[in-house]
LUMKOL-971316 format. One record per residue: residue in three letters; x negated, y, z of N, C-alpha, C in turn. Coordinates in steps of 0.1 Angstrom, whole numbers, plus 2048, in hexadecimal, padded with zeros to 3 digits. Layout:
N
AlaXYZXYZXYZ ...
//
This chain:
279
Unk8646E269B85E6E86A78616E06B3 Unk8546DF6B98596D26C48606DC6D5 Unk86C6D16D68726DA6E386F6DE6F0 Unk8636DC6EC8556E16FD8566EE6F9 Unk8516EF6EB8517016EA85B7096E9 Unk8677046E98787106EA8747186F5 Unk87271270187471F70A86B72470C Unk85A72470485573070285973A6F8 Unk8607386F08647406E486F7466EC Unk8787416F08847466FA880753703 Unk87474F70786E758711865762709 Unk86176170285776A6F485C77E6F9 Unk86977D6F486F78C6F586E794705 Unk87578B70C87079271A85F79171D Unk85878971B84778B720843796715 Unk84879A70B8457A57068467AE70B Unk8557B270F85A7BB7178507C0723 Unk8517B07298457B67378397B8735 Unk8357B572B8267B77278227C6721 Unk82A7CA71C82C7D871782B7E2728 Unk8377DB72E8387E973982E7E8743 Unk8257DA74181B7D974A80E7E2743 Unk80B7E27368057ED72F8097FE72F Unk8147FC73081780973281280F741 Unk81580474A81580B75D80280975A Unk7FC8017547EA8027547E481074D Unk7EE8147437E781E7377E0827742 Unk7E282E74A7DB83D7557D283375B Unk7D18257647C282776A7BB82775D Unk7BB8197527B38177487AD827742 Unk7BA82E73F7AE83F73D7A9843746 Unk7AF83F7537A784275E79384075A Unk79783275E78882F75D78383274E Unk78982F74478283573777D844739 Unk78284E73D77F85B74477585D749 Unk77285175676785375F75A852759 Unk75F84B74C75184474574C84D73E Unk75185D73975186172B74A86E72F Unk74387772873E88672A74C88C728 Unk74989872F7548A272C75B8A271E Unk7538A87167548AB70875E8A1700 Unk75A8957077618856FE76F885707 Unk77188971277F888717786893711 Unk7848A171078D8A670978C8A66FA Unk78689C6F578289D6E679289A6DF Unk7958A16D47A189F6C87A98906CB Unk7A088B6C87A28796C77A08736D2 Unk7AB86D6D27AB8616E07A58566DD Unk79B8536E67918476E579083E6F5 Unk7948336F778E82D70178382A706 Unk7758276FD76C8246FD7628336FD Unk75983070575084170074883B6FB Unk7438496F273B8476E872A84D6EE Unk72C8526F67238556FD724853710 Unk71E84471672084172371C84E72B Unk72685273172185B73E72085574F Unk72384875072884175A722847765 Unk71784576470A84976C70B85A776 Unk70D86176770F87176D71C871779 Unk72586977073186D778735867786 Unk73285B78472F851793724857799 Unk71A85E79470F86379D71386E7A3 Unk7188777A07218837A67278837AF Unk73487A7AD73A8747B673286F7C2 Unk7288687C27258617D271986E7D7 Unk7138767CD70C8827D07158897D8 Unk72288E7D47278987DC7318967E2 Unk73788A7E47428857EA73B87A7F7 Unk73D87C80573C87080F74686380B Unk74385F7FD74C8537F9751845806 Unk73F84080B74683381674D83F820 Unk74E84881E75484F82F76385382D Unk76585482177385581C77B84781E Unk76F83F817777830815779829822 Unk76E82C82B76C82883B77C82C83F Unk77E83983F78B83E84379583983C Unk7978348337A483582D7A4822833 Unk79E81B83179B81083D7A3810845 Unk79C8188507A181B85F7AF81E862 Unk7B08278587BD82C85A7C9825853 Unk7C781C8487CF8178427CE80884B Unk7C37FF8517C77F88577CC7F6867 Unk7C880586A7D480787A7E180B876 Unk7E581186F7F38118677F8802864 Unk7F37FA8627F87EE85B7F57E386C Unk7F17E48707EE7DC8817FA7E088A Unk8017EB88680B7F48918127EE88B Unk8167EF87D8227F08768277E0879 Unk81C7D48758217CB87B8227C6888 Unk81D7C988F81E7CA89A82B7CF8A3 Unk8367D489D83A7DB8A184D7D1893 Unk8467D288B8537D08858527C0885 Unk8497B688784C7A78828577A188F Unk8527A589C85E7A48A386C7AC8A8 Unk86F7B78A18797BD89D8837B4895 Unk8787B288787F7AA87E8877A087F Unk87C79688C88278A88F88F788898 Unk88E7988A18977998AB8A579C89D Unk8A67A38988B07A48938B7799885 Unk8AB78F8848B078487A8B177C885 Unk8B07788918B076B89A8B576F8A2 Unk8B77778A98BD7798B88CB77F8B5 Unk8D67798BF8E077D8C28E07858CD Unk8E47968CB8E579B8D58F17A68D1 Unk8F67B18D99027BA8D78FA7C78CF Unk8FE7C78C38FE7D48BE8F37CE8B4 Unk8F17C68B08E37C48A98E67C6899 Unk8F27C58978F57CF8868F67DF886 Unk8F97E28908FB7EF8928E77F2891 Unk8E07EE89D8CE7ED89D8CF7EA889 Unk8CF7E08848CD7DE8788D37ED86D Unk8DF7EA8708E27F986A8D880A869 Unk8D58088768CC81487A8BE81386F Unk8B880686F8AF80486A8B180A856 Unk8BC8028568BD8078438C0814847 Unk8C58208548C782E84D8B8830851 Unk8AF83285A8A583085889F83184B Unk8A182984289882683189982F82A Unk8A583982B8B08458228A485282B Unk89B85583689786083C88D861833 Unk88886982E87F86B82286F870830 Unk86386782C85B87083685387D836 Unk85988382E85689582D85C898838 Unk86C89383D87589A84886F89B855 Unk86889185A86189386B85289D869 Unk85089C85E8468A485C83B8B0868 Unk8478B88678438C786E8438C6880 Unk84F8BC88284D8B88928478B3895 Unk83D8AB88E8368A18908268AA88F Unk8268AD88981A8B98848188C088E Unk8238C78968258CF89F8238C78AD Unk8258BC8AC8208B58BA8138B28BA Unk80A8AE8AF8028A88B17F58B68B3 Unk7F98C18AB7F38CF8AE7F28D78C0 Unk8018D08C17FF8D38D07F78CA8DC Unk7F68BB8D47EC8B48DF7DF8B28D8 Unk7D88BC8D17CC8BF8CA7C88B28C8 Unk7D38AB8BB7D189D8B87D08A38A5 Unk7CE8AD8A57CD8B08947BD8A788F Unk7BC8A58807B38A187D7AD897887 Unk7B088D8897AB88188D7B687188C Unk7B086788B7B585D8887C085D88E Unk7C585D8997CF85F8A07DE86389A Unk7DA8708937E487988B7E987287D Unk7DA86A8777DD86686E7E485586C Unk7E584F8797EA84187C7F884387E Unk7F884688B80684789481484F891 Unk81685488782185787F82984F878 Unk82084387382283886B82182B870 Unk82082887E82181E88582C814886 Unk83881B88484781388684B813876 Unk84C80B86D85280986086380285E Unk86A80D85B87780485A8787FA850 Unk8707FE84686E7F483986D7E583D Unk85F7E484785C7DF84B8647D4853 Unk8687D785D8757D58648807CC85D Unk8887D285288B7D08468877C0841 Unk8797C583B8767B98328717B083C Unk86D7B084C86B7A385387A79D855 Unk8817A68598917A285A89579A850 Unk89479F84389A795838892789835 Unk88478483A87C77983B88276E846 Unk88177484E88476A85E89076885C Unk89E76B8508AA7688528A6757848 Unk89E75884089E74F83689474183F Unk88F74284888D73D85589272D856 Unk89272485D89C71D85E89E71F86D Unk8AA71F8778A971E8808A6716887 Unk8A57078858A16F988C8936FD88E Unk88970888987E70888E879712898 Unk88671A8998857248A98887178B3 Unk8997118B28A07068BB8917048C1 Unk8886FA8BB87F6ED8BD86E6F98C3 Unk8707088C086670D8C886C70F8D8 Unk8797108DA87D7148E787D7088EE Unk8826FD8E78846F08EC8766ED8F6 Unk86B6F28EC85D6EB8F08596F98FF Unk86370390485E70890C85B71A908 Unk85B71F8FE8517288FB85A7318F9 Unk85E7408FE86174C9008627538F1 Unk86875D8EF86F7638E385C7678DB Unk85876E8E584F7788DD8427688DD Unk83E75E8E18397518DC83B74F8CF Unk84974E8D385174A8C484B7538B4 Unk84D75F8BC84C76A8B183A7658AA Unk8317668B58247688B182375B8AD Unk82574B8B081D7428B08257388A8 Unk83173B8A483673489C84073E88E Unk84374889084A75288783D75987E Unk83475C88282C76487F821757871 Unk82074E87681874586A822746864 Unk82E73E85E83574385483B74F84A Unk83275885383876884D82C76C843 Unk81F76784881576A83E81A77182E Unk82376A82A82576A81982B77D81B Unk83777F82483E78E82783379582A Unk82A79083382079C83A8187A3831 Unk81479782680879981C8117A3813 Unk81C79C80E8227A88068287B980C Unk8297B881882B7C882181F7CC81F Unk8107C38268047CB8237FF7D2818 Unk8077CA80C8037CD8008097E17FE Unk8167E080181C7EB7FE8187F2808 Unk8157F38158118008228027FF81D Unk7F97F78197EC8008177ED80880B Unk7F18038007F38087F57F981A7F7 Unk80781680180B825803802832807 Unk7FE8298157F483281A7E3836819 Unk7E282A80F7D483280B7D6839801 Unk7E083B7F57E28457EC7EB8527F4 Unk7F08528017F38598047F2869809 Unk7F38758027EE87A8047F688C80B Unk80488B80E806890816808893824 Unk80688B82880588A8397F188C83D Unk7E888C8367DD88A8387DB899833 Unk7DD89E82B7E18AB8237E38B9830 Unk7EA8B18387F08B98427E88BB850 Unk7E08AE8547DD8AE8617D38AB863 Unk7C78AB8567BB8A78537B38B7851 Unk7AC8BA8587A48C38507968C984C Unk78E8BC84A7878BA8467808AF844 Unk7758A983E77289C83477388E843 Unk76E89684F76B88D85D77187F856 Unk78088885678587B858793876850 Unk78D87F84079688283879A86E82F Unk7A487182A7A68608247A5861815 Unk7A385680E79E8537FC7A38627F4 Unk7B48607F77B986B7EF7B887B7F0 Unk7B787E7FF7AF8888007A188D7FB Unk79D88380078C8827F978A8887EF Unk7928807E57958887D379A8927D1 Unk7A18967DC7A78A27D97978AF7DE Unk7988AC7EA7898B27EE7808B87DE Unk77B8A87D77718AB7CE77B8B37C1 Unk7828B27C37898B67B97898C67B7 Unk7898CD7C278B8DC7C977C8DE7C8 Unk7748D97CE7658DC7D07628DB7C0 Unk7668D27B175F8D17A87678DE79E Unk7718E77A377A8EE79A7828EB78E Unk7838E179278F8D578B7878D7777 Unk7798D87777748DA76D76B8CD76E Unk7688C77717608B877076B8B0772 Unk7748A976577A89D766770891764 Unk76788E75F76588176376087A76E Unk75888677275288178276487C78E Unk76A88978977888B79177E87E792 Unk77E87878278786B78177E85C789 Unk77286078276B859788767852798 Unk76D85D7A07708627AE77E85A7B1 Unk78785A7A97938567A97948437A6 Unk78D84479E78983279B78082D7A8 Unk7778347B07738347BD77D8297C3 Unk7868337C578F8387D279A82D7CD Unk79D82A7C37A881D7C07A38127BE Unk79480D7BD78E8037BC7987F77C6 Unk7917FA7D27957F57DF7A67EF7DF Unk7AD7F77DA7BA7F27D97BC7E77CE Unk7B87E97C27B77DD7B97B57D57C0 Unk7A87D07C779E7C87C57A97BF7D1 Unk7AE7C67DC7B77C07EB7C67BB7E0 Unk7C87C37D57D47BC7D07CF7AB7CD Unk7C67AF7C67C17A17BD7C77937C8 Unk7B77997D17B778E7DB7C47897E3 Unk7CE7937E57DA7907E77E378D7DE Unk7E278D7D57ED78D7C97F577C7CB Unk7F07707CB7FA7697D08037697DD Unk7FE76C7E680776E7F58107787F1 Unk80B7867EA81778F7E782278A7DE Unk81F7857D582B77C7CB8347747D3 Unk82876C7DE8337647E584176C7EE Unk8377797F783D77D7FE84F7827F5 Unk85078D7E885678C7E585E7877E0 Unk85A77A7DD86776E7D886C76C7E1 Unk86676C7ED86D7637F887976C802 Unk8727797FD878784807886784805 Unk89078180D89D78580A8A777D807 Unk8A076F8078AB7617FC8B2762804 Unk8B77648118C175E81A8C5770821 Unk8D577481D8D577F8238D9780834 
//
């Protein structure tokens, strides 16, 4: 056996491993969409089949955009998931930087705050928050569904552990040339961060377009309801007795996220490798 191929053989058992658990975390969309495709009768039939034996695609997708404002769900979940993600960086890339670059008093203690921060589960602000936004008749509108989620400690966090791996000789040589902290942040910190940002974006859209208790709460009705609502909507309005249209609705509503992984999928790889090498 020639010695080029040892360390695939070496490596054989673990890409199994991952190949299995990557089958296992696929198995629910793939029935997903196999579902969407199938008549009633063949989804709960005896026998598990992937393939239908009889295409329903048509009935079920057709339902779906029949009785669901599909672009008005997806429009929103858009809106709302890309003003959540414009704040969040906005708000944490120079936080980040301030507490991997700048020397100031108390800035482990600020860092500290941030990891207890990560431990507050967000069910806890919930009701105060609900309760303010009721009293400045900010219910049901974009507003309610943005600004709760504008400050991310995660966030915060993972720009912090990016900008420590930084070199400093390329702050020294932006001040040298003249240019003020928040210059710095946007016009020289911020191109290098691309690889972190793409991978945060990956996880805050992901969170918040499947998100569905905070929208649950302060949404009430389709105006300006988001993806996962939406399905829940058709879900209630169909009496949870049409699965394949239902699932079909659900393959809708996750398309969009695949498709933004894809296209990101190398920046996010990068972002994670890179996140962290230097504590």
């Amino acid at each position: 056996m020639p010695e080029r191929d040892l360390p695939l053989w070496r490596d054989l058992p673990r890409l199994l491993v991952l190949g299995l658990l990557g089958l296992l975390l696929l198995l629910p969309y793939i029935w997903m969409v196999s579902a969407s495709l199938k008549p009633a009768d063949e989804i709960f039939a005896a026998t598990l089949t992937l393939l239908p034996g009889r295409l329903a695609a048509a009935e079920n997708y057709g339902a779906v955009f029949e009785r669901l404002p599909v672009l008005r769900y997806l429009w929103n979940g858009v809106v709302v998931c890309g003003g959540i993600l414009f704040f969040q960086l906005l708000f944490a890339i120079p936080a980040g930087y301030a507490l991997a670059k700048l020397n100031f008093r108390g800035r482990e203690l600020v860092f500290g705050a941030v990891m207890l921060g990560l431990l507050v589960p967000p069910h806890v602000p919930a009701l105060p928050l609900y309760a303010g936004f009721a009293a400045t008749g900010l219910l049901d509108t974009y507003t309610a569904l943005i600004a709760p989620s504008t400050i991310s400690v995660f966030a915060i966090f993972l720009f912090r552990q990016f900008f420590k791996a930084l070199p400093d000789e390329l702050i020294h040589a932006a001040r040298l040339d003249g240019m003020g902290e928040m210059a710095i942040v946007w016009r020289v910190i911020l191109p290098n961060a691309w690889p972190a940002a793409t991978a945060f974006a990956i996880f805050s859209v992901v969170a918040h377009w499947n998100d569905l208790f905070w929208p649950l709460i302060v949404v009430n009705g389709p105006q300006h309801a988001t993806p996962a609502l939406g399905v829940l909507f058709f879900r209630t309005s169909e009496g949870d007795d049409d699965f394949g249209a239902l699932m079909a609705a659900a393959v809708i509503m996750t398309a969009p996220l695949i498709l933004a992984f894809l296209l990101a999928q190398k920046r996010f790889v990068e972002g994670i490798a890179t996140t962290g090498l230097k504590g």
